[in-house]
PATI-610600 format. One record per residue: x, y, z of N, C-alpha, C in turn; residue in one letter; residue number from 0. Coordinates in pm, 1 decimal. Layout:
PATI-610600
+----------+----------+----------+----------+----------+----------+----------+----------+----------+-----+-----+
|      n.X |      n.Y |      n.Z |     ca.X |     ca.Y |     ca.Z |      c.X |      c.Y |      c.Z | res |   n |
+----------+----------+----------+----------+----------+----------+----------+----------+----------+-----+-----+
|        X |        Y |        Z |        X |        Y |        Z |        X |        Y |        Z |   A | NUM |
...
+----------+----------+----------+----------+----------+----------+----------+----------+----------+-----+-----+
***
This chain:
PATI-610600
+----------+----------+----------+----------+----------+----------+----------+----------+----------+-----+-----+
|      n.X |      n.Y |      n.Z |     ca.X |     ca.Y |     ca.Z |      c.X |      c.Y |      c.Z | res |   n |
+----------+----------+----------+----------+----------+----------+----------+----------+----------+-----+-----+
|   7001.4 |   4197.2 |   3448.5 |   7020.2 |   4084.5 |   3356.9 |   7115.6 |   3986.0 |   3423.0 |   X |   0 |
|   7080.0 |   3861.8 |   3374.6 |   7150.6 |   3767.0 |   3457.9 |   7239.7 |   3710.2 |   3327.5 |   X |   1 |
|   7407.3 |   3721.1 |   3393.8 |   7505.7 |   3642.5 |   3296.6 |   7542.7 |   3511.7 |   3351.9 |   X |   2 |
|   7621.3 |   3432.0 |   3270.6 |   7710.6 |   3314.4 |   3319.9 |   7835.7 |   3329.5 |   3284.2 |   X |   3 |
|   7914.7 |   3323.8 |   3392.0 |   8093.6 |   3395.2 |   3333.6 |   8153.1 |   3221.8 |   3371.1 |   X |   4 |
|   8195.1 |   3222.3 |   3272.6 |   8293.9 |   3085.0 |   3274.3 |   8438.6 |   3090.7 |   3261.9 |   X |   5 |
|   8499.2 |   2997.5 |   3333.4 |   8675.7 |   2969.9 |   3366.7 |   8638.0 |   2824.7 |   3264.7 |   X |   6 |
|   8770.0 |   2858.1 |   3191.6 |   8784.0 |   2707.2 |   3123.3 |   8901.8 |   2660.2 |   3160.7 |   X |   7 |
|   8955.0 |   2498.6 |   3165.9 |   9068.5 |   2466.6 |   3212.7 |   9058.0 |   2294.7 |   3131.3 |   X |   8 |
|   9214.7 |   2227.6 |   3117.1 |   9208.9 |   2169.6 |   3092.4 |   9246.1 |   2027.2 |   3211.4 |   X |   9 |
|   9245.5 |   1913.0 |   3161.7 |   9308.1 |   1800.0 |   3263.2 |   9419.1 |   1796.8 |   3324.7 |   X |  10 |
|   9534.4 |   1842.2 |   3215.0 |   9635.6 |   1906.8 |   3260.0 |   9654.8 |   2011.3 |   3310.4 |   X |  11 |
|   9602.4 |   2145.6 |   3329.5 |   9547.9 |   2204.4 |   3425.1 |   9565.0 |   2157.8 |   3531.1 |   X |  12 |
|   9442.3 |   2101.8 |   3620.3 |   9391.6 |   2047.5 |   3712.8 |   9539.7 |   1927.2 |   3758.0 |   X |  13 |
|   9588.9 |   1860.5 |   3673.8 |   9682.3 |   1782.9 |   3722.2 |   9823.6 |   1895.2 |   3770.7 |   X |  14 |
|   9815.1 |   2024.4 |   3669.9 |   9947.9 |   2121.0 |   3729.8 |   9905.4 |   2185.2 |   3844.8 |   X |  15 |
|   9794.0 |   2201.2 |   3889.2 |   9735.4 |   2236.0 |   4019.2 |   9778.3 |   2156.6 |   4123.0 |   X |  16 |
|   9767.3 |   1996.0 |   4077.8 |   9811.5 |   1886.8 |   4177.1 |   9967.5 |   1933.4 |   4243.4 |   X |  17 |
|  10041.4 |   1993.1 |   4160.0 |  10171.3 |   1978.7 |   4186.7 |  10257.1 |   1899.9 |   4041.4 |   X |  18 |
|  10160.8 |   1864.1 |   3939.9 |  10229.4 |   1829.6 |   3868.6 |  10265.8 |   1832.9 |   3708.9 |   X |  19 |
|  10368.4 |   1890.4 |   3674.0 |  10396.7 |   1960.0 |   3529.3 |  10417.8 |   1909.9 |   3430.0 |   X |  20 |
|  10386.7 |   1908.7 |   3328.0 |  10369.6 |   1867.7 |   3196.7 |  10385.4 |   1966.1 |   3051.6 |   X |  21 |
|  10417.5 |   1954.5 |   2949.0 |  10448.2 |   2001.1 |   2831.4 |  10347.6 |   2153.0 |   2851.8 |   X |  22 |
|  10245.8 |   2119.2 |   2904.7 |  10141.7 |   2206.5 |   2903.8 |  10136.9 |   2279.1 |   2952.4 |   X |  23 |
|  10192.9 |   2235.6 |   3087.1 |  10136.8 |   2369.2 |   3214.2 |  10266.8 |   2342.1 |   3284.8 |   X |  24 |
|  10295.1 |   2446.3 |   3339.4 |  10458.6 |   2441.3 |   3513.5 |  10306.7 |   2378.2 |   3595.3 |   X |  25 |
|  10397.3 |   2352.5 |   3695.9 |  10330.8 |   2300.7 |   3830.1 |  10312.3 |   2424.4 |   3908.6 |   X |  26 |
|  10184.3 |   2379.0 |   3970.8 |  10152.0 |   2498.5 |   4099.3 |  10219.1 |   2444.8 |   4218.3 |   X |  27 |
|  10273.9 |   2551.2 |   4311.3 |  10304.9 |   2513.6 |   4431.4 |  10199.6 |   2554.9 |   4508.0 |   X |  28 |
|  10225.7 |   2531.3 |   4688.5 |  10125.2 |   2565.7 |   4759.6 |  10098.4 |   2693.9 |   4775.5 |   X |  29 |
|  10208.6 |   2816.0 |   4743.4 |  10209.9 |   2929.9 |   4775.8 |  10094.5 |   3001.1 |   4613.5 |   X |  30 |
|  10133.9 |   2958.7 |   4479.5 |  10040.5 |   2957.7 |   4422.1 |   9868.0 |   2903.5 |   4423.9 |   X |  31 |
|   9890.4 |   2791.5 |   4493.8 |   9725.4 |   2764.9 |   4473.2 |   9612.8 |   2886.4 |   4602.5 |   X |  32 |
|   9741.2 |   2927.7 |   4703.6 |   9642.3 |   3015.9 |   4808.3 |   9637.3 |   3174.5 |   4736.6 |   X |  33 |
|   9758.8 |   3186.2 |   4630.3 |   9712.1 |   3290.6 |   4571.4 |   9592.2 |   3328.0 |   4511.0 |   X |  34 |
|   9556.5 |   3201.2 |   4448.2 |   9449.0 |   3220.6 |   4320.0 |   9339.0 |   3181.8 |   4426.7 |   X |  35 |
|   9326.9 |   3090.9 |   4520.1 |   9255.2 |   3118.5 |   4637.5 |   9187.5 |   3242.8 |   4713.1 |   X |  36 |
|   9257.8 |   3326.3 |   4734.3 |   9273.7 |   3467.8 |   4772.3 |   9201.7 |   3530.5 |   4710.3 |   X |  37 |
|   9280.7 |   3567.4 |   4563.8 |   9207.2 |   3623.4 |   4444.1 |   9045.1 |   3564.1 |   4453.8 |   X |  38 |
|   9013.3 |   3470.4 |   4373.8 |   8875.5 |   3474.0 |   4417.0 |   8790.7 |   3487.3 |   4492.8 |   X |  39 |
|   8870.9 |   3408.8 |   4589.7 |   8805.2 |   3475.0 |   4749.3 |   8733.1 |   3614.6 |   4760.3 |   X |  40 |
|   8839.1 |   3679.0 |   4740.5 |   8825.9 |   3831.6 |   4715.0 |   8713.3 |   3893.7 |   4596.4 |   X |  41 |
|   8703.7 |   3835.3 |   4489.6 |   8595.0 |   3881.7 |   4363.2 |   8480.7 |   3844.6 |   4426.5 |   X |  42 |
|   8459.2 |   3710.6 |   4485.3 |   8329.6 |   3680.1 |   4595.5 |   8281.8 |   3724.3 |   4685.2 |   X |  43 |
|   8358.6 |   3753.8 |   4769.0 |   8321.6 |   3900.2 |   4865.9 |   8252.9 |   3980.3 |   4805.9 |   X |  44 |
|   8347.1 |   4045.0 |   4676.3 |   8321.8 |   4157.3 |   4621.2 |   8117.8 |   4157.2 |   4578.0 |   X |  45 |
|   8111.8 |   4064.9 |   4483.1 |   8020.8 |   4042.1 |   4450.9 |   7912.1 |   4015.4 |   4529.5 |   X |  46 |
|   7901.7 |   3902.5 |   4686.3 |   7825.1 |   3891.2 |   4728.8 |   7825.3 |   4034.1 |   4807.3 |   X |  47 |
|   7890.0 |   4123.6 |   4877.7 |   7860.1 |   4270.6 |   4887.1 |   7759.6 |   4356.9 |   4825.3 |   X |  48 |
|   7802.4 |   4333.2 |   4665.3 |   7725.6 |   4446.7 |   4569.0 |   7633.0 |   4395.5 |   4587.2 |   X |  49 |
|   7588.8 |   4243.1 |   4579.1 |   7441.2 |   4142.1 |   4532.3 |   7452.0 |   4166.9 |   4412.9 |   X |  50 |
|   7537.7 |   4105.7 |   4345.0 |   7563.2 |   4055.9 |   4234.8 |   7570.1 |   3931.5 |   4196.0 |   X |  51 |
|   7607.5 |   3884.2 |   4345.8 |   7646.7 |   3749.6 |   4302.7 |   7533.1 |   3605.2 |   4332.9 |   X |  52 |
|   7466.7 |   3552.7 |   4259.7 |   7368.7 |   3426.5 |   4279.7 |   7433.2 |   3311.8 |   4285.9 |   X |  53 |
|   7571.4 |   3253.2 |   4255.1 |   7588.8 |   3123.0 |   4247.3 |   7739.7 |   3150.5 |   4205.3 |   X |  54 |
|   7803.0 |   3036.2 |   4238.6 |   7931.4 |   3034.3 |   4207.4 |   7997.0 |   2899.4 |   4256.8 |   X |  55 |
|   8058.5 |   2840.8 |   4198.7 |   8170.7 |   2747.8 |   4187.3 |   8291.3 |   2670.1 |   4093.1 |   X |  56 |
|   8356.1 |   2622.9 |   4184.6 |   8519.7 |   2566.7 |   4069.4 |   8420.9 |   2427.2 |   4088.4 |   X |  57 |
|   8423.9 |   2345.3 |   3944.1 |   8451.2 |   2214.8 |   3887.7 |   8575.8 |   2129.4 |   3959.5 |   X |  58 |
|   8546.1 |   1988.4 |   3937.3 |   8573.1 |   1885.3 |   3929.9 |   8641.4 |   1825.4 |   3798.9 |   X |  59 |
|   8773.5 |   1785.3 |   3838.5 |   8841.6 |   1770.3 |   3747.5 |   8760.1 |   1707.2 |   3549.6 |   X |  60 |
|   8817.8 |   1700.3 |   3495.0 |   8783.9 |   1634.4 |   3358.8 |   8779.0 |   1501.6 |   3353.5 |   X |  61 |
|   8848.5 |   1441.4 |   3467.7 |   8894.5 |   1338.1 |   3487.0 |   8771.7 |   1307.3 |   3516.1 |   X |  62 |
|   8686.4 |   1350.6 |   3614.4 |   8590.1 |   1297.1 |   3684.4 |   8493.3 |   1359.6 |   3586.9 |   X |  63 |
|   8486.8 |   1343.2 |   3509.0 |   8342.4 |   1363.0 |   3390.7 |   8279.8 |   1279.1 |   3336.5 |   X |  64 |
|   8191.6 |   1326.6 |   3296.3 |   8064.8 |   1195.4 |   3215.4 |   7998.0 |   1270.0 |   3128.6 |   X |  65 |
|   7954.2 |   1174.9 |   3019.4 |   7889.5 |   1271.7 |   2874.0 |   7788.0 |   1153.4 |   2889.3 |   X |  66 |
|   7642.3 |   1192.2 |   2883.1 |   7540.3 |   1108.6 |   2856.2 |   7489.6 |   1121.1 |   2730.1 |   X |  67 |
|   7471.9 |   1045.4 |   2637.0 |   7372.9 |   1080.5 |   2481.0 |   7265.3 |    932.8 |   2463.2 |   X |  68 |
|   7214.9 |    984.7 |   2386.4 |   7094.9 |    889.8 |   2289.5 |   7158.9 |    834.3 |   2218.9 |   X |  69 |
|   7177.2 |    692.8 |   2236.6 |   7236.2 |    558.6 |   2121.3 |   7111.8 |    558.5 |   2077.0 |   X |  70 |
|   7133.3 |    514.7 |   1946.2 |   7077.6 |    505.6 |   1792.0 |   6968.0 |    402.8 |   1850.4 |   X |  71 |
|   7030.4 |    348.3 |   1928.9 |   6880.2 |    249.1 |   1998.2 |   6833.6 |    307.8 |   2085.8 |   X |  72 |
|   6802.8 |    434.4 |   2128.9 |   6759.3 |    479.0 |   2227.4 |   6794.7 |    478.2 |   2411.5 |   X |  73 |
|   6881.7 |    350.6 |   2394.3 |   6966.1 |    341.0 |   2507.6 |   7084.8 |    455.8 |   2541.6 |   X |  74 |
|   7122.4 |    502.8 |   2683.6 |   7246.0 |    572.6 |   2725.0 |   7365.1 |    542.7 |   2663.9 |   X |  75 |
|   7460.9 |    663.6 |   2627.9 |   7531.8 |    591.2 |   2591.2 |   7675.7 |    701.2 |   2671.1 |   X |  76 |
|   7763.2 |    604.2 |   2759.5 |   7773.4 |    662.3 |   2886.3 |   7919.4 |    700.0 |   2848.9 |   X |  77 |
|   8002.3 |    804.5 |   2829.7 |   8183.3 |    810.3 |   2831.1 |   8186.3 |    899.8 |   2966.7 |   X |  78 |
|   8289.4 |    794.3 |   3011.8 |   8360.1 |    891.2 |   3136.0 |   8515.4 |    973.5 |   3071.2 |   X |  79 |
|   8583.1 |   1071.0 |   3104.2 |   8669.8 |   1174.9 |   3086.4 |   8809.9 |   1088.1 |   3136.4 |   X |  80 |
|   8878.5 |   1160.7 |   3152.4 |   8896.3 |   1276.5 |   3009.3 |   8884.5 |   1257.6 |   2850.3 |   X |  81 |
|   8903.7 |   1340.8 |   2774.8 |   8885.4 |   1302.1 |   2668.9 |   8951.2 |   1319.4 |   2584.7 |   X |  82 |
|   9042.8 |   1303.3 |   2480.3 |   9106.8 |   1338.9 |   2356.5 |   9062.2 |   1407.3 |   2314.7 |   X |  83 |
|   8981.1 |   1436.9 |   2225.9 |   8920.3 |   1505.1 |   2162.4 |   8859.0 |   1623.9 |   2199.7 |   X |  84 |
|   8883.7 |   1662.0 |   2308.9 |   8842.8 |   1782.6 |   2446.3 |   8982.7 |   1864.2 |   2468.2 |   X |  85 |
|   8995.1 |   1951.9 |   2449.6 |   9087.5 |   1985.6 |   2516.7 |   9079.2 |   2083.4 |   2658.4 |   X |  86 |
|   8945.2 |   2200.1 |   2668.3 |   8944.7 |   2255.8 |   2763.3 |   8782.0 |   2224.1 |   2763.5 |   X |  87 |
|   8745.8 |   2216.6 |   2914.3 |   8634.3 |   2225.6 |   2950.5 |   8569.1 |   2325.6 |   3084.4 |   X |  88 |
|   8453.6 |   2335.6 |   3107.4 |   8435.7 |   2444.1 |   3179.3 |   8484.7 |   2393.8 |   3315.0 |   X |  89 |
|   8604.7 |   2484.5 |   3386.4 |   8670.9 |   2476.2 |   3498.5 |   8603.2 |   2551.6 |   3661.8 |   X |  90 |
|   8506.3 |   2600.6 |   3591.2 |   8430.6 |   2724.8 |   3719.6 |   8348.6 |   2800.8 |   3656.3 |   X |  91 |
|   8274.2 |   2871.9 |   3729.6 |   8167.5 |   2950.9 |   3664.3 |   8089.3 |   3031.4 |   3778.0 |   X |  92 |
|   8008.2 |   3183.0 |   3749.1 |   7971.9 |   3225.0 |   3856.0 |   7857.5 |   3281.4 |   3747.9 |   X |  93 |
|   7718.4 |   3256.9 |   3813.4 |   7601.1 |   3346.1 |   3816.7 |   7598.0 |   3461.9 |   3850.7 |   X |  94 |
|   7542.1 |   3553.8 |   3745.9 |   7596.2 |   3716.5 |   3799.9 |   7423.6 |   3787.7 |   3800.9 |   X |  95 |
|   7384.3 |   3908.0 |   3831.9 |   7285.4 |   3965.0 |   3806.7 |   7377.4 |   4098.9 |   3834.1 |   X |  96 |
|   7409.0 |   4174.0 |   3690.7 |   7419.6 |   4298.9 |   3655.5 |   7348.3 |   4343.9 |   3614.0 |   X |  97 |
|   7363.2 |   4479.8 |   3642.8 |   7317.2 |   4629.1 |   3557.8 |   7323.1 |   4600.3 |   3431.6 |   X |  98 |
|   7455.6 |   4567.8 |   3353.3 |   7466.9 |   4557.2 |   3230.6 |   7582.9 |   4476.8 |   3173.0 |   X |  99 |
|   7543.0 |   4474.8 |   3056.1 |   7706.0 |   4403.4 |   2969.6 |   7825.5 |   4456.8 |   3035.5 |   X | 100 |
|   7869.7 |   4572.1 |   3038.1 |   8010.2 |   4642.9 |   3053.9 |   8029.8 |   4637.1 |   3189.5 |   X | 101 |
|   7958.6 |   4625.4 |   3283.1 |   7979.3 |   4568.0 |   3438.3 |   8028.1 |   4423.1 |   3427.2 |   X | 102 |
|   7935.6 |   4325.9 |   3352.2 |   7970.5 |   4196.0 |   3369.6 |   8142.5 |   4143.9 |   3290.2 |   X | 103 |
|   8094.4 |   4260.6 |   3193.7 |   8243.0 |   4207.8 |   3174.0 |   8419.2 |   4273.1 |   3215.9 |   X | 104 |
|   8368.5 |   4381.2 |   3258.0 |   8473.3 |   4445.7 |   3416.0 |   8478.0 |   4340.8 |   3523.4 |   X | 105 |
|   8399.6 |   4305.6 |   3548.0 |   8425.9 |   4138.2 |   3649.5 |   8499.5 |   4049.1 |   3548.0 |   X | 106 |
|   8442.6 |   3998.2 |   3467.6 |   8559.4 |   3918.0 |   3375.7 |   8691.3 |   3940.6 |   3384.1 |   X | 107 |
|   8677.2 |   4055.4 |   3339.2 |   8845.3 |   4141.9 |   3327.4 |   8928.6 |   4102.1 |   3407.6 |   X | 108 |
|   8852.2 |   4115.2 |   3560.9 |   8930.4 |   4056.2 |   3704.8 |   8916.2 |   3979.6 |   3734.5 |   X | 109 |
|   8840.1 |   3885.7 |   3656.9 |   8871.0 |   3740.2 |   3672.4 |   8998.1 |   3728.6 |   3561.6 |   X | 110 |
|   9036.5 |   3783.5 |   3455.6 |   9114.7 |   3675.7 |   3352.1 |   9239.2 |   3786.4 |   3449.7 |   X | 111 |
|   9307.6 |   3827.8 |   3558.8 |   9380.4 |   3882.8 |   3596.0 |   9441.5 |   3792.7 |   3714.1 |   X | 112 |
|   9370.5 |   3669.4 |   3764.1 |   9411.4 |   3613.8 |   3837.1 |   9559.8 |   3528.3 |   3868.4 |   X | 113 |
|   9611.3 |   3561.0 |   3971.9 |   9755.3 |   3527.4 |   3977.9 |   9759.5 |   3361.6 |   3925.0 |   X | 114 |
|   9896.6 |   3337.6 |   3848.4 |   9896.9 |   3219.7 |   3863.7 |  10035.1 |   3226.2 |   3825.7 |   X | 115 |
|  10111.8 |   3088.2 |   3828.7 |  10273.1 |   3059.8 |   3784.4 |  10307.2 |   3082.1 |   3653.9 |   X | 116 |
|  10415.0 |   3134.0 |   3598.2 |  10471.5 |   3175.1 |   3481.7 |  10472.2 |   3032.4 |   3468.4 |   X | 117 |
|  10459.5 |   3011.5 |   3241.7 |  10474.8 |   2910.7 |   3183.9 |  10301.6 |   2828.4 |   3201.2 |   X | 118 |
|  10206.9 |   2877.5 |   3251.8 |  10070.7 |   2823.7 |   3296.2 |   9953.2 |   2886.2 |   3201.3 |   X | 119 |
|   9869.3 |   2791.2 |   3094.6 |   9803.1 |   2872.4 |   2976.2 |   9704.7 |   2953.9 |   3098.2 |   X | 120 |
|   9643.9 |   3049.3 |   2938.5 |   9562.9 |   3169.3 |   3032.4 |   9453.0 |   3139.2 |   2908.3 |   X | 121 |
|   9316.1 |   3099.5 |   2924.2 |   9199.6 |   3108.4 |   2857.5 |   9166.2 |   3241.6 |   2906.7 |   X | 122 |
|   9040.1 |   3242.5 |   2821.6 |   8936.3 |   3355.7 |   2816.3 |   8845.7 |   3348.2 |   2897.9 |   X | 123 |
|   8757.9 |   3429.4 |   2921.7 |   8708.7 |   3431.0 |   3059.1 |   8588.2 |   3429.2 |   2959.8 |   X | 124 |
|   8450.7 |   3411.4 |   2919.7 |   8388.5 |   3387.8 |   2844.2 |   8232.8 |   3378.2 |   2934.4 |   X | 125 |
|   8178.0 |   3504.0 |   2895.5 |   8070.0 |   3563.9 |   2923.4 |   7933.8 |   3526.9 |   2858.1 |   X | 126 |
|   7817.6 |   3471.7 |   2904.7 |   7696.6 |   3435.3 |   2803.7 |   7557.1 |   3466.5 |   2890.5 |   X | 127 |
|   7481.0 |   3614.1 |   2865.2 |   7368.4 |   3620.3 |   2892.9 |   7277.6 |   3493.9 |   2875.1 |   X | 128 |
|   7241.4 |   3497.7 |   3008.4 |   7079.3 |   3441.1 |   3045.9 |   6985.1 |   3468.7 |   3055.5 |   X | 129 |
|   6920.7 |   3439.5 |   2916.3 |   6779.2 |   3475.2 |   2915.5 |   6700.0 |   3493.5 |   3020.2 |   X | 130 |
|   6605.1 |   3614.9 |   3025.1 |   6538.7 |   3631.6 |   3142.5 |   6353.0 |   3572.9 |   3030.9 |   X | 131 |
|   6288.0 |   3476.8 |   3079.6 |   6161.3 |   3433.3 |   2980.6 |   6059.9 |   3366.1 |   3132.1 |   X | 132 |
|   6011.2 |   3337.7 |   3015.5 |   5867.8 |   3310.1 |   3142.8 |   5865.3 |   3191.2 |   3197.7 |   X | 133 |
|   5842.3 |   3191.9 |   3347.9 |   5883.4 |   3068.6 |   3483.8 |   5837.0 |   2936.5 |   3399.6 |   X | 134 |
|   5899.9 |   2836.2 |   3444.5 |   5856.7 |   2724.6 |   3384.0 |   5822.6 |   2639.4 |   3522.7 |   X | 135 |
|   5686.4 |   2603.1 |   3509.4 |   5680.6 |   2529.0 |   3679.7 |   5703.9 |   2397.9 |   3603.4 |   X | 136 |
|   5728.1 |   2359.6 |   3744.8 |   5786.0 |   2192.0 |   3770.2 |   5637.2 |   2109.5 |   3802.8 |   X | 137 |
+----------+----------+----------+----------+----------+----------+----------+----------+----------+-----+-----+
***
């Protein structure tokens, strides 16, 4: 079965990553960002080893986002990020093909274990099977 494991993070986040701290988050230094570097590094290995792993990557700040919808006239209707009304959005994410639920979410586990600086929020690591249904050609 194929899951989607998601990292959520916020703008501030991504700006305490920069080096810079706010009400929200301490600042990362450089010795922190090669930690959490490491750490994943390491779950990726892990995974592309077992062949577990199909896909994986960290996001682009919030900052650099875009929401496309249907105006009432049928025209785009275009907001770039960040957003108020947002507070965390998906920060990373990895395609998995497990055995089962309780595998995929033992990887979670060691994902929500990842080093980071005291005073820095900790989301949930947030797991969502992917339907396995019939090919859709292009």
């Amino acid at each position: 079965m194929k899951y989607l494991v998601m990292v959520q993070g916020s703008q501030a986040d991504y700006d305490a990553m920069a080096g810079k701290a706010s009400e929200h988050s301490a600042a990362w230094n450089e010795k922190d960002m090669q930690a959490m570097f490491a750490f994943m590094g390491s779950i990726n290995d892990d995974l592309a080893e077992s062949g577990e792993l199909v896909d994986a990557n960290g996001l682009g700040a919030p900052s650099e986002t875009r929401f496309v919808s249907a105006g009432k006239d049928g025209k785009p209707v275009i907001t770039d990020g960040p957003y108020g009304e947002t507070k965390e959005l998906l920060a990373g994410y990895w395609v998995l093909d497990c055995a089962s639920l309780e595998r995929v979410t033992e990887i979670a586990a060691r994902v929500a274990a990842c080093p980071q600086p005291e005073g820095v929020p900790s989301y949930p690591v947030v797991i969502r099977p992917i339907p396995e249904g019939p090919a859709v050609d292009a």
